[in-house]
C-alpha positions as a printed NumPy array, in Angstrom:
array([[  0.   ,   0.   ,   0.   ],
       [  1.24 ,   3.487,  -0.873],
       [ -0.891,   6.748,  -1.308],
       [  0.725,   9.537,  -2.988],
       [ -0.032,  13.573,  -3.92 ],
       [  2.007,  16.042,  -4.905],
       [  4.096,  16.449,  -1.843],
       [  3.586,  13.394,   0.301],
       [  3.87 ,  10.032,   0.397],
       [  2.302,   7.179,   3.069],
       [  3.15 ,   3.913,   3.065],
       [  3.556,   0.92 ,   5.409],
       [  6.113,   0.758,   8.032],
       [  9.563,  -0.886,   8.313],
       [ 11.749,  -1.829,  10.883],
       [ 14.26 ,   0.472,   8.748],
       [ 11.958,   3.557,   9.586],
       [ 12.523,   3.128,  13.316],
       [ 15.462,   5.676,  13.789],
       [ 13.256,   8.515,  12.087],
       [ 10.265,   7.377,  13.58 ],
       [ 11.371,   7.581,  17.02 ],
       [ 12.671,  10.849,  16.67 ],
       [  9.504,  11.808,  16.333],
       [  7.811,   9.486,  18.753],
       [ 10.103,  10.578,  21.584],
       [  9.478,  14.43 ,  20.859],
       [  7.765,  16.414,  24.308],
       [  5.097,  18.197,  22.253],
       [  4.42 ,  14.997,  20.009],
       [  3.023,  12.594,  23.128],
       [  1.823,  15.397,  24.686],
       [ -2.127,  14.735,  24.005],
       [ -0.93 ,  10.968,  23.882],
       [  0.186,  10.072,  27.184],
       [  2.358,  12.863,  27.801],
       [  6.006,  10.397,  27.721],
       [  8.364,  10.498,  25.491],
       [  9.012,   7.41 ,  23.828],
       [ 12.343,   5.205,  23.808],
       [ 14.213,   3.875,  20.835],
       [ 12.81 ,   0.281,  22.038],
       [  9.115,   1.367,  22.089],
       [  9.187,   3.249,  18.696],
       [ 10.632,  -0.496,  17.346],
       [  7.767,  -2.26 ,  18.949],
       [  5.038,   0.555,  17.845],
       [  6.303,  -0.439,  14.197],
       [  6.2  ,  -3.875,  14.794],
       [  2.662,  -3.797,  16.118],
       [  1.54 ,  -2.062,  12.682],
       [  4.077,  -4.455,  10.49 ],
       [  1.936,  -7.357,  12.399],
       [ -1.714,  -5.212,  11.822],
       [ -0.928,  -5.809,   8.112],
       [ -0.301,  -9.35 ,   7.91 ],
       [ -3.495,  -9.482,  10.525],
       [ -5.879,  -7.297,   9.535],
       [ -4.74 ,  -6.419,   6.22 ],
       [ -3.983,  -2.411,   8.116],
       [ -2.399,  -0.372,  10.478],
       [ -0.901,   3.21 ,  10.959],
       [  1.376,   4.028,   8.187],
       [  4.65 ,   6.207,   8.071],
       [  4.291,   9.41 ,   5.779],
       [  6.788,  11.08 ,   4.166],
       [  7.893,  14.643,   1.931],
       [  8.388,  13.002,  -1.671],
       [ 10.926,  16.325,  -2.366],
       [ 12.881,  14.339,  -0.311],
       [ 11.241,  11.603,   1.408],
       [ 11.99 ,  12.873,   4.994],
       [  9.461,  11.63 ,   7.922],
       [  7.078,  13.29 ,   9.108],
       [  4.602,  11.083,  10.644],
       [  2.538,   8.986,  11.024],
       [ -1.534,   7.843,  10.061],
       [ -3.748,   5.386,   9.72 ],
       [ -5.568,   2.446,  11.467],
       [ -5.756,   0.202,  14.241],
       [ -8.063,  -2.307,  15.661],
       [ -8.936,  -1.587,  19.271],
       [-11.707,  -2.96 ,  21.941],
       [-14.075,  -0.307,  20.61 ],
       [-13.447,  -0.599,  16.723],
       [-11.385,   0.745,  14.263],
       [ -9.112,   3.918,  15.409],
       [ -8.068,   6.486,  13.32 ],
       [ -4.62 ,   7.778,  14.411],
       [ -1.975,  10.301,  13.478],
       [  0.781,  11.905,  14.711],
       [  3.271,  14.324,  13.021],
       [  6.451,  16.401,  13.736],
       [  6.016,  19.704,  14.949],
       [  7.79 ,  21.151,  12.37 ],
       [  4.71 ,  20.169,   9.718],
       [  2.381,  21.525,  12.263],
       [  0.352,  23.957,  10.774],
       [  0.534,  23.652,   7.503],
       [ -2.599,  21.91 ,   6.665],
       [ -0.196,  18.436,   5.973],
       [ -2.416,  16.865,   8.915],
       [ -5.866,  16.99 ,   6.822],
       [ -4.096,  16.374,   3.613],
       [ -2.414,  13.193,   5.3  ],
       [ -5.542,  12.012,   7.344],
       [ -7.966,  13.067,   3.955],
       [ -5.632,  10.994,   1.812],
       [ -5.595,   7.584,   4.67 ],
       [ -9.59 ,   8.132,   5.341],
       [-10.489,   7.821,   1.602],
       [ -8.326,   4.832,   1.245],
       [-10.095,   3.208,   4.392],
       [-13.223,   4.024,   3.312],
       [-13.026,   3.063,  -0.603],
       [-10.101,  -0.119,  -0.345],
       [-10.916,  -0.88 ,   3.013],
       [-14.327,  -0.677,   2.999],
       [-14.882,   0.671,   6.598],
       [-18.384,   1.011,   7.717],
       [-17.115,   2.922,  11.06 ],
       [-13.834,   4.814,  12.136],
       [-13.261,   5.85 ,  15.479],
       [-10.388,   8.472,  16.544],
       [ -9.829,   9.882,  19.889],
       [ -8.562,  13.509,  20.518],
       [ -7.349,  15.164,  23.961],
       [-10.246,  17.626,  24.833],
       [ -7.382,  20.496,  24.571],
       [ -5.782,  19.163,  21.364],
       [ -7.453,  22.116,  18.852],
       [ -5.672,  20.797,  16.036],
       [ -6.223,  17.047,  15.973],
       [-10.023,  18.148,  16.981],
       [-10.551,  20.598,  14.005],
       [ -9.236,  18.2  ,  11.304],
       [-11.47 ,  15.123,  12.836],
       [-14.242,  17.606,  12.453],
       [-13.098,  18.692,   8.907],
       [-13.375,  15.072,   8.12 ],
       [-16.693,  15.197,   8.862],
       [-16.445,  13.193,  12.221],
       [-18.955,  13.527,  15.167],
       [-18.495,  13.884,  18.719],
       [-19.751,  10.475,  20.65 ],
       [-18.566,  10.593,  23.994],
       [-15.948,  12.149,  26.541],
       [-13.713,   9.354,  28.04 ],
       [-10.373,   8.826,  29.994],
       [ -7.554,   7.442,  27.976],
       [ -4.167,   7.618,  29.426],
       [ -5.212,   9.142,  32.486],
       [ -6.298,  11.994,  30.299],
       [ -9.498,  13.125,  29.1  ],
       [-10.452,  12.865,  25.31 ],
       [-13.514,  13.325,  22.978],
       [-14.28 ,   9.674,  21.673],
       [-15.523,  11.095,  17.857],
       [-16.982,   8.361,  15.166],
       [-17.579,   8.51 ,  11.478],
       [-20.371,   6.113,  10.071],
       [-20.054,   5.865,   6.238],
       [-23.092,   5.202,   4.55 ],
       [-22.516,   2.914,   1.059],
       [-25.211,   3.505,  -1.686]])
């Protein structure tokens, strides 16, 4: 699986991404709406692993994404099968925040999990203070479902129910 547009790239995950990744993954303001801790080396290899293992599972998982001018990292999107149904995820560096690269990314990954996937409902979690994450899942035309407590922190639970014709 690889999406492309003009300036990015998204594509599955490989044990060769996990230097890049975990810069990333073990940035402050990154896991800050996560969990708040900053990943190690170790856990950014076994967050890769669980998505390399989603894809021979489930056929998906969160994928890496990437400039094409120059294929750098940037993040992060995609899918994951949790207790209360298929998550929608993303994270990116800081230094793409911003720029509208979020909603391109997580535009580019819904469409594919709608149309290839064939999801009939997407789930993504946001930190109540997280703006950012909350105006893009609202962009996407996501609803609000419920407050809960993830990580000890509090988050709007949000679901998208895609209606087939």
């Amino acid at each position: 699986m690889i999406i492309k547009n003009v300036r990015l790239k998204v594509e599955k995950f490989t044990i060769s991404d996990a230097f890049f990744w975990s810069k990333i993954d073990s940035n402050p303001k990154v896991r800050h709406f996560v969990d708040g801790k900053k990943q190690t080396y170790s856990q950014s290899v076994a967050y890769i692993k669980k998505n390399i293992s989603s894809y021979e599972k489930s056929g998906f998982g969160r994928y890496i994404v990437r400039l094409r001018k120059n294929n750098e990292v940037i993040g992060m999107c995609g899918y994951l099968e949790e207790n209360y149904g298929i998550d929608f995820g993303y994270r990116y560096n800081p230094s793409v925040w911003g720029k509208g690269i979020g909603f391109e990314v997580a535009k580019l990954v819904l469409k594919f999990g709608i149309k290839d996937l064939k999801f009939q409902k997407i789930y993504a979690l946001s930190h109540i203070e997280n703006y950012g994450s909350i105006r893009i899942l609202e962009k996407l035309n996501f609803e609000k479902q419920d407050m809960v407590v993830i990580n000890s922190q509090h988050a709007i639970l949000f679901v998208l129910k895609v209606e087939r014709n």
